[in-house]
N, C-alpha and C positions, 0 to 999 in steps of 0.2 A: 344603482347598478354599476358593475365594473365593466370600467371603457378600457379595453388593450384596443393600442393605435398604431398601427404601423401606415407610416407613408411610401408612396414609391412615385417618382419622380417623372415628369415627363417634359422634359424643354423645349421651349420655344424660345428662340430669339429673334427680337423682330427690330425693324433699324427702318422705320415708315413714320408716317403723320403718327397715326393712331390704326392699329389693327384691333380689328371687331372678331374676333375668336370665340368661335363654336367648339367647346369638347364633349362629346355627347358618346358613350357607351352605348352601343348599339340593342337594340333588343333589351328584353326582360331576364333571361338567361344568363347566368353567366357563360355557357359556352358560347356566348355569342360577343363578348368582354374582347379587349387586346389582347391577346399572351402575354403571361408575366413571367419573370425569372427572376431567380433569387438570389440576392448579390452573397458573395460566400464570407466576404469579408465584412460585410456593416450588418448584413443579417437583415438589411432593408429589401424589398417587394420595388423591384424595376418594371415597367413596360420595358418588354423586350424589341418594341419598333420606336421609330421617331418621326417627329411631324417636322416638314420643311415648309419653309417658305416658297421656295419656288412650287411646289408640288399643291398648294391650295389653289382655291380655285376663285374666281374673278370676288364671286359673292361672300367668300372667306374672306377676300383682301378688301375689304370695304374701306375705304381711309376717308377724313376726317379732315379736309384742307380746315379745318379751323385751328388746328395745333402745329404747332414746329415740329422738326426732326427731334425723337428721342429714343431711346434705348430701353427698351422694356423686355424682361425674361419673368414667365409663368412655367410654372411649373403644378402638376395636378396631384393633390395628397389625398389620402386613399383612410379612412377610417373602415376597418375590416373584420367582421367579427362573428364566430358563426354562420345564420344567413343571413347576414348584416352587410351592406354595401353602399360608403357612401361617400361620394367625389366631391372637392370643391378645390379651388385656384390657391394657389400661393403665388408672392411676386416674389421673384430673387433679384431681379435689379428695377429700379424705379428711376423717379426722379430724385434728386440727392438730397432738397428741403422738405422732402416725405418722409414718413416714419414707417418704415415696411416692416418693424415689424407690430406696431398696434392694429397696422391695417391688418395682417396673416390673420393677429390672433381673433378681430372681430368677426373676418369673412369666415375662420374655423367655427367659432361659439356658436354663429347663426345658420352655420349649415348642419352642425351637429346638435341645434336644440332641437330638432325634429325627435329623436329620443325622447325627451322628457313627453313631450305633447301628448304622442303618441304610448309611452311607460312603455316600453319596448324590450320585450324581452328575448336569451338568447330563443326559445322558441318559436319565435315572430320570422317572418319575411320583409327584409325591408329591402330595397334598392333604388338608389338616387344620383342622377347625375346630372352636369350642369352645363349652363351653358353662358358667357361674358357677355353684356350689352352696353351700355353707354361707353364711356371712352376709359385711357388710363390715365390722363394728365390730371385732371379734376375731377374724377368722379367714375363711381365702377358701380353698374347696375346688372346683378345674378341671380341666374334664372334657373331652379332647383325643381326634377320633373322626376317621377318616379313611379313605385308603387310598393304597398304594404298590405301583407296579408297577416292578420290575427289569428294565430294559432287558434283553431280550430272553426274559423271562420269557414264560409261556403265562398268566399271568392273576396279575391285582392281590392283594394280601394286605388283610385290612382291620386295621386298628392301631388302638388306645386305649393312653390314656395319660393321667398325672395329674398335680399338684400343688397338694397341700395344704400350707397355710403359718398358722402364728400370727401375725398381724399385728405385734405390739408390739412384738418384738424378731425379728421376720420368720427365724422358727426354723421345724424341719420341726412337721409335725402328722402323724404317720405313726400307721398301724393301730396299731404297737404300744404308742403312746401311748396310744391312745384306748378298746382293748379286751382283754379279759384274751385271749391269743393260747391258753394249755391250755383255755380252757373253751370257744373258738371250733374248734378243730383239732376237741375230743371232738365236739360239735354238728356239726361236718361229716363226721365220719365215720358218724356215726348218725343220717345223713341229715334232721338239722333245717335244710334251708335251703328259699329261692323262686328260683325263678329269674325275674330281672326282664323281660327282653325277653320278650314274648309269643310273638313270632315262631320262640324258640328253645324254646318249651314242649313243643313235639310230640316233639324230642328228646328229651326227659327222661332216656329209658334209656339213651342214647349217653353224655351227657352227664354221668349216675350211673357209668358206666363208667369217663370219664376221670377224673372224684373218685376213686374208689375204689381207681386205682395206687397211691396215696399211706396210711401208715400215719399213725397218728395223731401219730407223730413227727416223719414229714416233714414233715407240714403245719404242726409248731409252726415245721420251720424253713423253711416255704416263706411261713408268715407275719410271719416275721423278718425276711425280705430285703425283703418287701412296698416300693414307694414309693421316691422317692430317699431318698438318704442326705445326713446333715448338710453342707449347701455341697458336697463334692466331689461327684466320679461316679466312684466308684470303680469300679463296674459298673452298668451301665445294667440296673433291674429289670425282668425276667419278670412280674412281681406287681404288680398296683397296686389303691391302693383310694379312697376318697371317700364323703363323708356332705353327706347334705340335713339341713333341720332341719322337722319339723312340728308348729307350736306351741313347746311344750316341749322335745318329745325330738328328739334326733340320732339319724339313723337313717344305720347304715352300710354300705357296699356293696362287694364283695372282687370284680376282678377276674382271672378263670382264661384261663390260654389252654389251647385247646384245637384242637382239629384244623383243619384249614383244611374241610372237609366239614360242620363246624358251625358256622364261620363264624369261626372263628381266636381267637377268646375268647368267653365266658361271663361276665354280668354274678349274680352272685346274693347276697342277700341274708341273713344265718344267722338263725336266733330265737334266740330264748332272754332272757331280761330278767338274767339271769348274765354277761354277756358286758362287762357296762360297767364302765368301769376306778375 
């Protein structure tokens, strides 16, 4: 299919440890979007406001005492097309032995393979925005929430989706890098996990239901597939997962789908302090 892309630009400049930054489009609507304006001279799609730093708020400015002072600018590009709508980060300034731009072009690929997965056509509904998680010195973990309606479907699917990256040689950073996958499957079958979203707590027993298909084998290998795969896409993952940092520790987050009746995935969290690789 043909991709017309136009970007439009939204900066942040930030001069802290590490800022944890949330961009999130509000509502399903576009009128519910930032105002945009149309620059007359580049022919590019601006947000017409800007985000400041002083003007966030304590849990926007989360910092990261484990990094030095650095100089980091994001800026939000906008893939736009028909009822097509869909955000992910660019860095304009980095650290200076990074490659910003292998990094752009991976965080673009993998927020725009939702396309392919999905064979998205202009008469589809799609819209997706995202939100920054792990840090930017070493590593950047994005969190891709949205929804798609299939022409002439009876109602929208809600989709999530991720990418985690090691900055320095812009390699994957997948679950199974990060956490021992036998000692996370045992802990899910034996019911140590949380389930994040509040809103999906009242499910619990549904939700323990569709965990509990899965033997403790399948889940080593449903955490294998977990995230993309190195550079290719060989198959677009069912699985995905992503980590915040608080203080010190990495805390990490596995992605389930589950019934469109619970809302088509399940965000939860395992215990265990066994789990780190």
């Amino acid at each position: 299919m043909k991709k017309k892309t136009e970007k439009g630009y939204k900066r942040v400049s930030l001069k802290m440890a590490v800022l944890f930054v949330s961009i999130f489009l509000s509502g399903c609507q576009r009128g519910n979007t930032v105002p945009i304006v149309e620059d007359a001279d580049s022919g590019m799609i601006s947000e017409s406001s800007s985000t400041k730093t002083e003007d966030m708020t304590e849990s926007d400015l989360a910092l990261d005492n484990r990094k030095e002072e650095e100089e980091v600018s994001i800026v939000t590009a906008r893939y736009e097309q028909d009822k097509i709508l869909i955000t992910y980060p660019q860095f304009e300034e980095i650290e200076k032995d990074l490659s910003i731009e292998k990094i752009n072009e991976q965080i673009k690929q993998d927020a725009l393979k939702i396309l392919e997965f999905y064979e998205v056509i202009k008469e589809d509904t799609l819209e997706v925005s995202y939100e920054i998680k792990g840090s930017f010195k070493t590593d950047i973990s994005i969190v891709y929430k949205g929804y798609y309606l299939k022409k002439g479907a009876s109602y929208p699917i809600n989709i999530i989706y991720t990418s985690n990256l090691e900055l320095k040689d812009v390699s994957r950073y997948n679950l199974a890098e990060r956490v021992d996958l036998e000692q996370m499957a045992q802990n899910i079958v034996d019911g140590k996990y949380q389930i994040v979203e509040k809103d999906k707590r009242e499910f619990s027993e549904a939700i323990e239901q569709e965990i509990m298909r899965y033997t403790k084998e399948e889940w080593i290998e449903n955490l294998k597939k977990t995230d993309f795969r190195e550079t290719s896409y060989e198959a677009y993952p069912e699985w995905f997962s992503y980590w915040e940092w608080k203080g010190e520790e990495r805390i990490d987050y596995f992605i389930i789908p589950v019934i469109h009746a619970l809302g088509d995935y399940v965000i939860i969290q395992v215990e265990g302090e066994d789990l780190k690789e």
